[in-house]
N, C-alpha and C positions, 0 to 999 in steps of 0.2 A: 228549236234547240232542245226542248225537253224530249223529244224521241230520241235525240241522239245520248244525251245525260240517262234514259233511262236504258235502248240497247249497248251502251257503253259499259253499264255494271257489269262487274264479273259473274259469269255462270246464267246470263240474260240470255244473251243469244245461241249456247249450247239447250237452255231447256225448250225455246222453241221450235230447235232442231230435231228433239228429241219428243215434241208433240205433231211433228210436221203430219205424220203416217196415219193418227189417230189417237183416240186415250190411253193414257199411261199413266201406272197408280207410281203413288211416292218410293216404295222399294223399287220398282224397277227401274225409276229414273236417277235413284240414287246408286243403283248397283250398274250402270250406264256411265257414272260421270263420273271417276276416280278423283275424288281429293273435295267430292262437295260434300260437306257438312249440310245434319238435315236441317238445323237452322238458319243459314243461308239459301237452301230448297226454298223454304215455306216462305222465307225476306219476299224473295224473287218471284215466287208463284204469287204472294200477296200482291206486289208492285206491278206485276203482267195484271191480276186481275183486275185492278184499280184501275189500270190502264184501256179495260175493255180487252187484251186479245187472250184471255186465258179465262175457262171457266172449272169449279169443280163440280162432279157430276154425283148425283146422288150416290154412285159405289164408293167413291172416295177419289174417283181417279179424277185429271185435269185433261180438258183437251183445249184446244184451242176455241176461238169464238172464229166469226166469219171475218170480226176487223184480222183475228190472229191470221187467219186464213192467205187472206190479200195481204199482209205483210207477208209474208210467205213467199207470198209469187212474185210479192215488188225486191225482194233478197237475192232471188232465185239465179239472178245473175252473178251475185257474189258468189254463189256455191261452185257454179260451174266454171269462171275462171279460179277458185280455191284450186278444185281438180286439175286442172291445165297447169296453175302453178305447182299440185305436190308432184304431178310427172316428172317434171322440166330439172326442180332444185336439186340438187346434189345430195345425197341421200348420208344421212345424220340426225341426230336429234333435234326437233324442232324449240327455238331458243320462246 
């Protein structure tokens, strides 16, 4: 249950999307995320690292760990029916 309390916060599972690729410092994950405050960033990067899948790297930037990694690929099915769902829906603002 604590994976799910902890991918459940907002702005959780967008920032490990957005370290999926490799390191990315805190301006470009913040000019990535429209409406994240940097103090919610740093919440969530602190609670990913706690967590084991998020590291920072001596430049300042954060990438993931190898646990981050394997959650990654264990998600990976989420992402590609996401895709298959935004095809399909009816094209509108997402609520």
């Amino acid at each position: 249950m604590a994976t799910l309390d902890l991918l459940g916060r907002r702005w959780t599972l967008r920032l490990l999307w957005e370290l999926r690729d490799g390191p990315v410092g805190p301006r470009a994950v913040l000019a990535s995320c429209d409406g994240l405050s940097s103090s919610v960033l740093y919440r969530r990067i602190g609670e990913l690292d706690d967590a084991g899948l998020v590291e920072r790297l001596p430049d300042g930037s954060y990438a993931l760990t190898d646990l981050g990694q394997e959650l990654g690929e264990a998600i990976s099915p989420l992402s590609r029916w996401s895709e298959k769902w935004a095809r399909r829906r009816p094209s509108g603002p997402a609520d």
